[in-house]
Chimera marker file (.cmm) of the C-alpha trace (Angstrom):
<marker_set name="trace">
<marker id="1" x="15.168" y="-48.226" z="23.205" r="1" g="1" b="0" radius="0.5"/>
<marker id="2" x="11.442" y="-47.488" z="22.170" r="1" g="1" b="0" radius="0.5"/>
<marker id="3" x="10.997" y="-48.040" z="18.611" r="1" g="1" b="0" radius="0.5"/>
<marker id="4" x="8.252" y="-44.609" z="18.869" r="1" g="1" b="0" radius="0.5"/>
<marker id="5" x="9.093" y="-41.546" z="16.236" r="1" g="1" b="0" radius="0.5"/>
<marker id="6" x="9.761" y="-38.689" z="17.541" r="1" g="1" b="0" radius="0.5"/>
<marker id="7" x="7.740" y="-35.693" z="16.956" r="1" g="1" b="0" radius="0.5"/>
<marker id="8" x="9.397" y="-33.171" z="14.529" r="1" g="1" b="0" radius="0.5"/>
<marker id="9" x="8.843" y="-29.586" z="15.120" r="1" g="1" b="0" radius="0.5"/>
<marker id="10" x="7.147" y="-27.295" z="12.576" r="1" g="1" b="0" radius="0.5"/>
<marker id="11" x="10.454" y="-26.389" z="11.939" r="1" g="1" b="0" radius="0.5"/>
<marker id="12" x="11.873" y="-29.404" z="10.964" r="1" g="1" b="0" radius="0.5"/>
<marker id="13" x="9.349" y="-30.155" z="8.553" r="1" g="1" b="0" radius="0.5"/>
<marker id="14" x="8.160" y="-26.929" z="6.620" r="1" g="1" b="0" radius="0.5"/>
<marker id="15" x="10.575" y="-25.362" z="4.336" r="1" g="1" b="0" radius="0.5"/>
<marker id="16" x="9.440" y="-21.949" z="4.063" r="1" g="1" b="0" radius="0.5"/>
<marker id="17" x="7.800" y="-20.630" z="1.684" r="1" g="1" b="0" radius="0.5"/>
<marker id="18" x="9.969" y="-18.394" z="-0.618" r="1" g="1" b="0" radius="0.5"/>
<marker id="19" x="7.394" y="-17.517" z="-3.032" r="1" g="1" b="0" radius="0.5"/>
<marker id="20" x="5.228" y="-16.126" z="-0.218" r="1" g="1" b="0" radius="0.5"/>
<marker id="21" x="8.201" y="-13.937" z="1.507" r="1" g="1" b="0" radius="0.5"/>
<marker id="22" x="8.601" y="-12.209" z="-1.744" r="1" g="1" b="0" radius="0.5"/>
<marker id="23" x="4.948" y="-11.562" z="-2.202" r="1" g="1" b="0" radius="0.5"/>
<marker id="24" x="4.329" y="-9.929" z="0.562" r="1" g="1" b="0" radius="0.5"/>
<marker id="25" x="6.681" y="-6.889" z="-0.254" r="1" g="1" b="0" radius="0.5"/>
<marker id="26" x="4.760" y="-6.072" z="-3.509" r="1" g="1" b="0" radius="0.5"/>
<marker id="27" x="1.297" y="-5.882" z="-1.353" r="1" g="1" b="0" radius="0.5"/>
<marker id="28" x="2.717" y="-3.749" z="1.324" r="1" g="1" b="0" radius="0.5"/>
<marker id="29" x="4.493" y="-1.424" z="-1.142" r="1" g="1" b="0" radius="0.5"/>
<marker id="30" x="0.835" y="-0.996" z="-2.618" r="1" g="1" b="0" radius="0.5"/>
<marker id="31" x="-0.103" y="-0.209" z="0.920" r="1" g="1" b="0" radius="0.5"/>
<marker id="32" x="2.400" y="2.159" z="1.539" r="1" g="1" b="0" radius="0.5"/>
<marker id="33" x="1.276" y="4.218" z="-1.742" r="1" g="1" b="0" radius="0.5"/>
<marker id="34" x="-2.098" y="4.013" z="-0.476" r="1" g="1" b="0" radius="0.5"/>
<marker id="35" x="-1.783" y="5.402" z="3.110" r="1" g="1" b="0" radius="0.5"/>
<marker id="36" x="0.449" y="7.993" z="1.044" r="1" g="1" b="0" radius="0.5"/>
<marker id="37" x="-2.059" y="9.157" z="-0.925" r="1" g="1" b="0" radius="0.5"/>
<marker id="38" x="-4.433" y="8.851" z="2.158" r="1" g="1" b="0" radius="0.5"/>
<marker id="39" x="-2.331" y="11.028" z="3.704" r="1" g="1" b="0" radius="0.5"/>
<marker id="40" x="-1.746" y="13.665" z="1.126" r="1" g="1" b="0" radius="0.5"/>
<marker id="41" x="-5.013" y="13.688" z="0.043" r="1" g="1" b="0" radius="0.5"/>
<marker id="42" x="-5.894" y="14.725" z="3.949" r="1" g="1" b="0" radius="0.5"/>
<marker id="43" x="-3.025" y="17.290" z="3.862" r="1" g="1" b="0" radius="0.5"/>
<marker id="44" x="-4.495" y="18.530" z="0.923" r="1" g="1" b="0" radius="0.5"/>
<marker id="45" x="-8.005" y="19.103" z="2.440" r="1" g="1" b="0" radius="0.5"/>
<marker id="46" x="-6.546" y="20.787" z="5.175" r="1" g="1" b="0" radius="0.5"/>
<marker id="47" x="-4.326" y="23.026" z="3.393" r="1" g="1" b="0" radius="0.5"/>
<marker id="48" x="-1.056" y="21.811" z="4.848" r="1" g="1" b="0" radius="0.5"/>
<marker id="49" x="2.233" y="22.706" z="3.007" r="1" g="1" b="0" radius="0.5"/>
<marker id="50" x="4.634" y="20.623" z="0.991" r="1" g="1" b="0" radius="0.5"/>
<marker id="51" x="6.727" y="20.359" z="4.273" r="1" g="1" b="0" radius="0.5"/>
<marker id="52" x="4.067" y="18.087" z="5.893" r="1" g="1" b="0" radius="0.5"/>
<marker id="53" x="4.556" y="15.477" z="2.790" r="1" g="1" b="0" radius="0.5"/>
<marker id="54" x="8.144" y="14.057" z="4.085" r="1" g="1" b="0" radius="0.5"/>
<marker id="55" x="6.867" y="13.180" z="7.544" r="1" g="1" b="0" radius="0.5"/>
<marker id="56" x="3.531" y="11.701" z="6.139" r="1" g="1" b="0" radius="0.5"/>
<marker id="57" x="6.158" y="9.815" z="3.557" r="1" g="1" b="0" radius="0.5"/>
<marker id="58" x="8.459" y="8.034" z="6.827" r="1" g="1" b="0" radius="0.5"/>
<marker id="59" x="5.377" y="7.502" z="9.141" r="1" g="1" b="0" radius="0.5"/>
<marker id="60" x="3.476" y="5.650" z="6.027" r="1" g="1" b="0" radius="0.5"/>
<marker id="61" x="6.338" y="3.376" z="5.746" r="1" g="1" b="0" radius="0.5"/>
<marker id="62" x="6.666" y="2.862" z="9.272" r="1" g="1" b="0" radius="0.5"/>
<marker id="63" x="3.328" y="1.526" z="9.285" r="1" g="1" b="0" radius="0.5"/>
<marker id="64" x="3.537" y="-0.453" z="6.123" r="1" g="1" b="0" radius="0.5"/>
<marker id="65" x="7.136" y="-2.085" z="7.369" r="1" g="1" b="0" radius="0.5"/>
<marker id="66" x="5.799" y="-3.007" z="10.387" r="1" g="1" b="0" radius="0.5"/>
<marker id="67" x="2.812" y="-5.160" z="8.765" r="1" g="1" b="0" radius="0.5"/>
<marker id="68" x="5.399" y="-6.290" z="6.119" r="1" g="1" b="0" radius="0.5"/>
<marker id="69" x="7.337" y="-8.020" z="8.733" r="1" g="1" b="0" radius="0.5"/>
<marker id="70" x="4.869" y="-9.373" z="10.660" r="1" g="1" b="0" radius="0.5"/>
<marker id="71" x="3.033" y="-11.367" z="7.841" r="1" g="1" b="0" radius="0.5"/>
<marker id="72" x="6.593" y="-12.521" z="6.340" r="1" g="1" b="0" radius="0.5"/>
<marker id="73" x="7.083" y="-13.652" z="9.560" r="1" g="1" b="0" radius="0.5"/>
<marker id="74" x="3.601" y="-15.421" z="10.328" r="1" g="1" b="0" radius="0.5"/>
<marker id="75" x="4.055" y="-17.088" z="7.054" r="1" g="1" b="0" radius="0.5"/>
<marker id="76" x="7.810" y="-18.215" z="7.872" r="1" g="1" b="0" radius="0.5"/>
<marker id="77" x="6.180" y="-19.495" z="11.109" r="1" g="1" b="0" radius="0.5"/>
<marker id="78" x="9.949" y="-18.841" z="12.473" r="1" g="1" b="0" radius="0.5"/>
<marker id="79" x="13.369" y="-16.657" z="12.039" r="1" g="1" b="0" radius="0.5"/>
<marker id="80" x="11.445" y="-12.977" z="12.550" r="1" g="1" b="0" radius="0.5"/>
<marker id="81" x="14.401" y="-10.925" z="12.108" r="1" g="1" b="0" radius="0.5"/>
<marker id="82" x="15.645" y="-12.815" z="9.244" r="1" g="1" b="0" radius="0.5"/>
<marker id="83" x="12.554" y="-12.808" z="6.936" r="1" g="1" b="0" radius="0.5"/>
<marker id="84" x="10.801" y="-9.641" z="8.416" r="1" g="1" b="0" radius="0.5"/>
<marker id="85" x="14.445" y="-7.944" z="7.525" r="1" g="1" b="0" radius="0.5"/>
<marker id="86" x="14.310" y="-10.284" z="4.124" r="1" g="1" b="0" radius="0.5"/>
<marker id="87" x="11.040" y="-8.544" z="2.702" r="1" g="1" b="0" radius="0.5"/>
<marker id="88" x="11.761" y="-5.413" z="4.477" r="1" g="1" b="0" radius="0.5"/>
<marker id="89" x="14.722" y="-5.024" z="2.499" r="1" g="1" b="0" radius="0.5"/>
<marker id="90" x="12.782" y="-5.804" z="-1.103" r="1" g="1" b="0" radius="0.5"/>
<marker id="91" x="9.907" y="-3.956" z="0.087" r="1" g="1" b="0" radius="0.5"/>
<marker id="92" x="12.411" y="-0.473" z="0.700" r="1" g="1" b="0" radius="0.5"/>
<marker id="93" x="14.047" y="-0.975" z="-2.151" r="1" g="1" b="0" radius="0.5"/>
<marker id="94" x="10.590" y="-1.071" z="-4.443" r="1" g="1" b="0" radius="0.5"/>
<marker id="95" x="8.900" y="1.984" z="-2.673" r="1" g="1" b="0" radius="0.5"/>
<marker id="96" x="12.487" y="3.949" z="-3.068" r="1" g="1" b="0" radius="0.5"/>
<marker id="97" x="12.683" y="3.069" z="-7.077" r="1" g="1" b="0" radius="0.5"/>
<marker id="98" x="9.023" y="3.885" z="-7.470" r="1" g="1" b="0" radius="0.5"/>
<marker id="99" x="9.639" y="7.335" z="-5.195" r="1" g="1" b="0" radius="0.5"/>
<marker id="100" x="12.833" y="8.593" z="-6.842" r="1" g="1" b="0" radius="0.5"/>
<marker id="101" x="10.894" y="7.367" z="-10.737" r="1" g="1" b="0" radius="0.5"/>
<marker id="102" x="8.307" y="9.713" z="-9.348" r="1" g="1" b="0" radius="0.5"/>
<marker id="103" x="9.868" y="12.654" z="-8.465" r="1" g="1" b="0" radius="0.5"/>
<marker id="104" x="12.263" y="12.308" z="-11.164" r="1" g="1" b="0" radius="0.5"/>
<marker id="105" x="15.168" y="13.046" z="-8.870" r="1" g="1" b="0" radius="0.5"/>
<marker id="106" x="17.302" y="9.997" z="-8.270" r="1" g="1" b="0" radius="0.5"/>
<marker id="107" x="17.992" y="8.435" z="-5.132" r="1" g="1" b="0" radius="0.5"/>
<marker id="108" x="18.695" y="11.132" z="-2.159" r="1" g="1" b="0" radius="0.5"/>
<marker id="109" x="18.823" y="11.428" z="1.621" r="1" g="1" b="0" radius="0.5"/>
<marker id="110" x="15.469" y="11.395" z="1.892" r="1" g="1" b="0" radius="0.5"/>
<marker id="111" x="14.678" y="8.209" z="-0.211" r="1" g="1" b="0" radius="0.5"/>
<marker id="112" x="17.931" y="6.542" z="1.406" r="1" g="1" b="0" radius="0.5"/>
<marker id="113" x="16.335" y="7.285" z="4.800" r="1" g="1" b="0" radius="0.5"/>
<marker id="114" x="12.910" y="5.833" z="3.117" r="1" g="1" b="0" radius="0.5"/>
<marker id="115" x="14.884" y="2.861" z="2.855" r="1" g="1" b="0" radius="0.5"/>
<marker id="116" x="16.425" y="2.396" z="6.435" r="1" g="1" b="0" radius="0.5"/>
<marker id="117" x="13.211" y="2.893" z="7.860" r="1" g="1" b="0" radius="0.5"/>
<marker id="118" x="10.987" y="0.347" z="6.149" r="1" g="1" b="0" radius="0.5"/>
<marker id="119" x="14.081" y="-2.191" z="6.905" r="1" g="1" b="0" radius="0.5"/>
<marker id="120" x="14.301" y="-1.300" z="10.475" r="1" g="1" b="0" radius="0.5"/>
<marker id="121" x="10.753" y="-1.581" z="10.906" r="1" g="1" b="0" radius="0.5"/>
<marker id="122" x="10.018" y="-4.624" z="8.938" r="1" g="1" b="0" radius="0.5"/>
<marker id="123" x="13.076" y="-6.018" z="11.242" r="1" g="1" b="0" radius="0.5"/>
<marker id="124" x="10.811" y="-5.361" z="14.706" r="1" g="1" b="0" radius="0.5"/>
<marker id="125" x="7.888" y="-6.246" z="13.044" r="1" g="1" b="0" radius="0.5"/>
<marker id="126" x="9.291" y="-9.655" z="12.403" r="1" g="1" b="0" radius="0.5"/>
<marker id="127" x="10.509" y="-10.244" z="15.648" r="1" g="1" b="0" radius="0.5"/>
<marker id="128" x="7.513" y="-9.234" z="17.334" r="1" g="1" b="0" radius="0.5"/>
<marker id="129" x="5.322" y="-11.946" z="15.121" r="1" g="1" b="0" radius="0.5"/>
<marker id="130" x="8.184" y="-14.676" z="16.014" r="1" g="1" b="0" radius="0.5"/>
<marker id="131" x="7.969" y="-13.550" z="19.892" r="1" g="1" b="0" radius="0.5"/>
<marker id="132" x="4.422" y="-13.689" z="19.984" r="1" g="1" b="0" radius="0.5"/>
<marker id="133" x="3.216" y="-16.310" z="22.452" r="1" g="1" b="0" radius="0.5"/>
<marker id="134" x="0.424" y="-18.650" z="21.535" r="1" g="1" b="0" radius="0.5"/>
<marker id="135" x="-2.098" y="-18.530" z="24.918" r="1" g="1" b="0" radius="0.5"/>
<marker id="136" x="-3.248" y="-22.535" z="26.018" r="1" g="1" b="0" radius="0.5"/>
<marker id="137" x="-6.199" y="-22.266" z="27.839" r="1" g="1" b="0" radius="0.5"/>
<marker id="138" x="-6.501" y="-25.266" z="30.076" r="1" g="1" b="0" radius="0.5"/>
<link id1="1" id2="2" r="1" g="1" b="0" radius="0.2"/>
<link id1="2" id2="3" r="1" g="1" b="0" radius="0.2"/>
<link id1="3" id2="4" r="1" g="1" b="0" radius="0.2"/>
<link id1="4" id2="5" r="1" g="1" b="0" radius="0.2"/>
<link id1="5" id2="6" r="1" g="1" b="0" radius="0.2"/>
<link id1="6" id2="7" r="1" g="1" b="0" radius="0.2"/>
<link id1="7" id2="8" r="1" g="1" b="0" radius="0.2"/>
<link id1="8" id2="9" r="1" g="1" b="0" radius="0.2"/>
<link id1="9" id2="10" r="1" g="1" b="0" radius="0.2"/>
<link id1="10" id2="11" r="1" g="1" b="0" radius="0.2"/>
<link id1="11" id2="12" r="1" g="1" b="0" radius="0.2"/>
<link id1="12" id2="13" r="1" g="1" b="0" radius="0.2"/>
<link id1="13" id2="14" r="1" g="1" b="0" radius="0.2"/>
<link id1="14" id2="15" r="1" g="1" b="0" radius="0.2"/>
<link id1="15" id2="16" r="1" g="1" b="0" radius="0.2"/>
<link id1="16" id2="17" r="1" g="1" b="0" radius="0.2"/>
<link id1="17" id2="18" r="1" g="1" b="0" radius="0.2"/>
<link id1="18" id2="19" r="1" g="1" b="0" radius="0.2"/>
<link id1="19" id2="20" r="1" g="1" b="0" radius="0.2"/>
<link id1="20" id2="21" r="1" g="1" b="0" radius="0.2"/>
<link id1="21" id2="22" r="1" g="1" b="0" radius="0.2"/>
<link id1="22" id2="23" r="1" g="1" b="0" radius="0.2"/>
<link id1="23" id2="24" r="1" g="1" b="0" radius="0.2"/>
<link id1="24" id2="25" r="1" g="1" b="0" radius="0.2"/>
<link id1="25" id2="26" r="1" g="1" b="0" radius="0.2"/>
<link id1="26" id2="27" r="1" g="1" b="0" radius="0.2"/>
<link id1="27" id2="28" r="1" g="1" b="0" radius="0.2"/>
<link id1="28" id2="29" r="1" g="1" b="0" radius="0.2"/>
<link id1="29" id2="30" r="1" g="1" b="0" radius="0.2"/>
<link id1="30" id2="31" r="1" g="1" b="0" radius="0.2"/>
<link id1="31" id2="32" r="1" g="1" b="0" radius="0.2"/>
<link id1="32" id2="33" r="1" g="1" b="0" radius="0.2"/>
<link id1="33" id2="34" r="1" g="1" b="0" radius="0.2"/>
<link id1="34" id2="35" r="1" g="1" b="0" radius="0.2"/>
<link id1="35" id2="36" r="1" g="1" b="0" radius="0.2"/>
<link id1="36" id2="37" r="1" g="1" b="0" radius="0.2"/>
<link id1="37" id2="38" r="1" g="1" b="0" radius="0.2"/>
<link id1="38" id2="39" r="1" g="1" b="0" radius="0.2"/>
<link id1="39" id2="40" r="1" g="1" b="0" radius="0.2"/>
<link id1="40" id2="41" r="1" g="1" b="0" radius="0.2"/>
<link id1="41" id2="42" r="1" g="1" b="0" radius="0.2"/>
<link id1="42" id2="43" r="1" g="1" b="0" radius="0.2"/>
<link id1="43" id2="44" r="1" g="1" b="0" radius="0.2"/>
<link id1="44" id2="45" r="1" g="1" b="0" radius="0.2"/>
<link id1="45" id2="46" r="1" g="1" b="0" radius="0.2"/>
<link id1="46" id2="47" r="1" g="1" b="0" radius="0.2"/>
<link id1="47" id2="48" r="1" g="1" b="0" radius="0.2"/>
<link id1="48" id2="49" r="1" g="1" b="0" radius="0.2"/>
<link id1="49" id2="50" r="1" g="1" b="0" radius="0.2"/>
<link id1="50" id2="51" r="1" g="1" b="0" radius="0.2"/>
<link id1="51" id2="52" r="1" g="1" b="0" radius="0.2"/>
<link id1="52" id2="53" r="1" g="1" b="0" radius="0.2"/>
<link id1="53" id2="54" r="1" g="1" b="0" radius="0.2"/>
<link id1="54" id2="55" r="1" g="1" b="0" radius="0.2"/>
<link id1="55" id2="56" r="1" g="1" b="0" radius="0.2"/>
<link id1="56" id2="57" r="1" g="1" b="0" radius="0.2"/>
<link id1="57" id2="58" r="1" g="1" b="0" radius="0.2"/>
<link id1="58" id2="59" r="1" g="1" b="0" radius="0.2"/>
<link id1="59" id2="60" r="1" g="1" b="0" radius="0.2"/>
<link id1="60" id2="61" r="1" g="1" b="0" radius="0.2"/>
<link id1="61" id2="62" r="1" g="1" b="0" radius="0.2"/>
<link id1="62" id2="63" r="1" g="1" b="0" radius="0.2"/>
<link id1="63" id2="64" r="1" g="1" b="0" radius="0.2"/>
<link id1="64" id2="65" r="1" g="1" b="0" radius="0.2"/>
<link id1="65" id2="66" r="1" g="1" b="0" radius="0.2"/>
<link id1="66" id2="67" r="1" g="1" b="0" radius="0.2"/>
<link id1="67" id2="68" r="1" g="1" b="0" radius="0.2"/>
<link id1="68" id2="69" r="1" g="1" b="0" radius="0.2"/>
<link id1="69" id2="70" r="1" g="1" b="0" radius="0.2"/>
<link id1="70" id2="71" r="1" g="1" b="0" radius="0.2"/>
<link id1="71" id2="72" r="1" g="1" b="0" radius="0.2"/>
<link id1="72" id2="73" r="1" g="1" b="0" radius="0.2"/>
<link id1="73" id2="74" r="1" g="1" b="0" radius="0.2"/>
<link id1="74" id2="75" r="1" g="1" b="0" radius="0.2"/>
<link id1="75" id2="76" r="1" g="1" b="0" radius="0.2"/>
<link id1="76" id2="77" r="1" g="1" b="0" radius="0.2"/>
<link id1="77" id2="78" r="1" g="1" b="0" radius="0.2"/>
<link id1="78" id2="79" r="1" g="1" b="0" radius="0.2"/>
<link id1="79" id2="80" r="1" g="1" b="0" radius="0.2"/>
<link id1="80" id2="81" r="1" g="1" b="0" radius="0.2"/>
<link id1="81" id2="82" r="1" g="1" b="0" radius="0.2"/>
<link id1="82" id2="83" r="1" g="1" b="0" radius="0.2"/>
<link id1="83" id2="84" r="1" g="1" b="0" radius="0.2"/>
<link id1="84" id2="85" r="1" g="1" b="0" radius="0.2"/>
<link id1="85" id2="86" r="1" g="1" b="0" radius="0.2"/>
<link id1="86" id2="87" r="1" g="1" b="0" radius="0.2"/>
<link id1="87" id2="88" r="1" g="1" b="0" radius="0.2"/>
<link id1="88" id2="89" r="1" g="1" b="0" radius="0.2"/>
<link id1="89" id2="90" r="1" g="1" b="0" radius="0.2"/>
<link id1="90" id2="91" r="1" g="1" b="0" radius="0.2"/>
<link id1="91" id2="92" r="1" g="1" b="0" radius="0.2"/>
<link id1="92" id2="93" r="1" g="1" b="0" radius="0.2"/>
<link id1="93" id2="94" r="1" g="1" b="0" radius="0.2"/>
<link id1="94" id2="95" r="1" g="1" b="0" radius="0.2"/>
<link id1="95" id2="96" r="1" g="1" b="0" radius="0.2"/>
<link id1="96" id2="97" r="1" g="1" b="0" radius="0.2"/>
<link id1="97" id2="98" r="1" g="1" b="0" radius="0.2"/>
<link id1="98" id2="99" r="1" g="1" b="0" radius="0.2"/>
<link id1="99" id2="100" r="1" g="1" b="0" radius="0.2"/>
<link id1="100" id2="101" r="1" g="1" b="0" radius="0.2"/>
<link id1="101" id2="102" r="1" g="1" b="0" radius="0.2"/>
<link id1="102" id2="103" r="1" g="1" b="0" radius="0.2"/>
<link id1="103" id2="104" r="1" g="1" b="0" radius="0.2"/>
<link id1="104" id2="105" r="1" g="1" b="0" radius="0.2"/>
<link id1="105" id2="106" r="1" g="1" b="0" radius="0.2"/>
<link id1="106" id2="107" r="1" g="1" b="0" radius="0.2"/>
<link id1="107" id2="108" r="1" g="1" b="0" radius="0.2"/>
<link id1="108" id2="109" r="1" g="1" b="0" radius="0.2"/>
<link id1="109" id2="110" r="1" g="1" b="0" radius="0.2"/>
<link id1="110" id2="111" r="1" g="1" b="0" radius="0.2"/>
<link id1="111" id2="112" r="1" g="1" b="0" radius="0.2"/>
<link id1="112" id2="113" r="1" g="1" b="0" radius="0.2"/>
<link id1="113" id2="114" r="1" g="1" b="0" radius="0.2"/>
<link id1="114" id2="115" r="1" g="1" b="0" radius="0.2"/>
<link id1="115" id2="116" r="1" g="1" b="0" radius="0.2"/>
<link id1="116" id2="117" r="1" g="1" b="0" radius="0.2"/>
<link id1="117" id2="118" r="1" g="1" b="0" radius="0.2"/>
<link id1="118" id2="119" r="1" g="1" b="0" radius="0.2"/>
<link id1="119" id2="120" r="1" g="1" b="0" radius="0.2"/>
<link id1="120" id2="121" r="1" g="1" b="0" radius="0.2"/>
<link id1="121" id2="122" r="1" g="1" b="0" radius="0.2"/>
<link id1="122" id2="123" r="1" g="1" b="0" radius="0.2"/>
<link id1="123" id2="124" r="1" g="1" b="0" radius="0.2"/>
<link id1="124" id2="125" r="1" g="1" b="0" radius="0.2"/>
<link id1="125" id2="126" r="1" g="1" b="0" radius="0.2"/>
<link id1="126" id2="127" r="1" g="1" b="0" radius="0.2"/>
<link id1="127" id2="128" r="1" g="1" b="0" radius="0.2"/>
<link id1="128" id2="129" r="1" g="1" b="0" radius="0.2"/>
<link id1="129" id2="130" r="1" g="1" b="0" radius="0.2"/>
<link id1="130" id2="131" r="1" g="1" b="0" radius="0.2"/>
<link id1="131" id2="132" r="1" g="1" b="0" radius="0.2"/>
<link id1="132" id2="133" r="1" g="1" b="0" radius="0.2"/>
<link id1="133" id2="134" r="1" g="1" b="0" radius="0.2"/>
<link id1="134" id2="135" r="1" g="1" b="0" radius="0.2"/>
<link id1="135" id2="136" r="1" g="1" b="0" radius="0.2"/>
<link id1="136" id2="137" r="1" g="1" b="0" radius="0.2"/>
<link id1="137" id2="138" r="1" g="1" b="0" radius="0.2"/>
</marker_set>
């Protein structure tokens, strides 16, 4: 027997970093206000009615959960679904407090589906980032 160590993965030797994972929800919730607003503020140029506002609302957090679990997961370095799912999950449930504190309504269908789609998202976005191939160039 060689008396060599072996070479530990990344895995092995990183814990990941919790601290991080949590962060990340709190800057893509401020993302997802601001393509909101983007958004709005474009419907409002254009004159669009209120009915435009609930589409605008799911596409911005499609957008924002997708980013969400790509970082988490680039920062985990492995385990896409479970930390892209991880800060999807505090990430919907932030935006859907702040939305249903805004309107002053509570938590409905359309702040439950809010929810769902900011997880599912942040779910393929993490598994995308941990699929990603690095390219070797020889």
């Amino acid at each position: 027997m060689s008396d060599k160590k072996k070479r530990r993965s990344r895995d092995e030797n990183q814990s990941v970093p919790i601290i991080k994972i949590l962060f990340v929800p709190l800057i893509f919730t401020g993302v997802y206000f601001l393509i909101v607003a983007l958004l709005s503020l474009i419907a409002y140029k254009e004159g669009l009615n209120a009915s435009y506002y609930a589409p605008f609302g799911i596409s911005s957090g499609v957008i924002s959960g997708f980013l969400c679990g790509i970082l988490s997961a680039k920062l985990a370095g492995h385990s896409g679904l479970l930390y892209g799912g991880l800060s999807g999950a505090v990430m919907g449930i932030l935006c859907s407090l702040i939305v249903s504190i805004v309107n002053s309504s509570g938590i409905g269908a359309g702040t439950i589906l809010l929810f769902f789609v900011i997880l599912i998202f942040s779910c393929i976005g993490g598994i995308v980032r941990a699929n990603k191939k690095k390219r070797v160039r020889y």
